[in-house]
Residue, then its C-alpha position, 0 to 999 in steps of 0.5 A: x832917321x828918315x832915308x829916301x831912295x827918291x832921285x830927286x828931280x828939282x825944277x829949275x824953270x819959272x814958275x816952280x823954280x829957278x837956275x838959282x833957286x830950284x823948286x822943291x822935288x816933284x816926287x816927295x816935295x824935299x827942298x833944294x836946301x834940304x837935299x844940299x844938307x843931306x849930302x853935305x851930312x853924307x860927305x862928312x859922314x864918309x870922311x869921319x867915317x873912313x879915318x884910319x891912323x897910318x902915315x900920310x903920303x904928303x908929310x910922311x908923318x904917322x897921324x889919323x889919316x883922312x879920305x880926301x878926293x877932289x870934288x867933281x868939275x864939269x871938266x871931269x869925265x863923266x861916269x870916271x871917279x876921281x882918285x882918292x888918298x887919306x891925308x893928315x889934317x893939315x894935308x887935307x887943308x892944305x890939299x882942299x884949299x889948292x883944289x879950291x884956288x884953282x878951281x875959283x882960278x879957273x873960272x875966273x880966267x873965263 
């Protein structure tokens, strides 16, 4: 396993890139998708990683619990970490497709 400590710095201007297509790092050349796998990879490993048995806050049922915290928005403040619960799984589902719904409900109304 490879770990990198670059900050990646991806251009997003013709020629070396785009808003929709970033070029690959300027300093260790690691793509755009590459980089989205990676974190992707991270995300799940925290989540995997941190899954403990008690009972769920939502349901009040005693199952494995499951780290879930809602995905930064531009409307969050910045620096501010959003809170984080530990949810069943179906809790998890249904809490992930609510942030889902109104985050895609608030972009469509603008």
């Amino acid at each position: 396993m490879n770990v990198s400590l670059c900050k990646h710095s991806h251009p997003c201007q013709p020629p070396l890139g785009s808003i929709t297509r970033p070029g690959p790092c300027v300093d260790c050349g690691t793509s755009w998708g590459a980089v989205q796998d990676e974190l992707a990879r991270q995300q799940q490993a925290l989540i995997l990683g941190t899954v403990r048995t008690g009972e769920c806050p939502d349901c009040a049922q005693v199952k494995k619990l499951f780290r879930f915290q809602a995905e930064e928005q531009p409307w969050h403040e910045f620096g501010v970490q959003l809170p984080i619960t530990f949810l069943c799984i179906d809790c998890w589902n249904t809490a992930a497709a609510s942030e889902n719904a109104f985050t895609a409900a608030l972009f469509e109304s603008v």
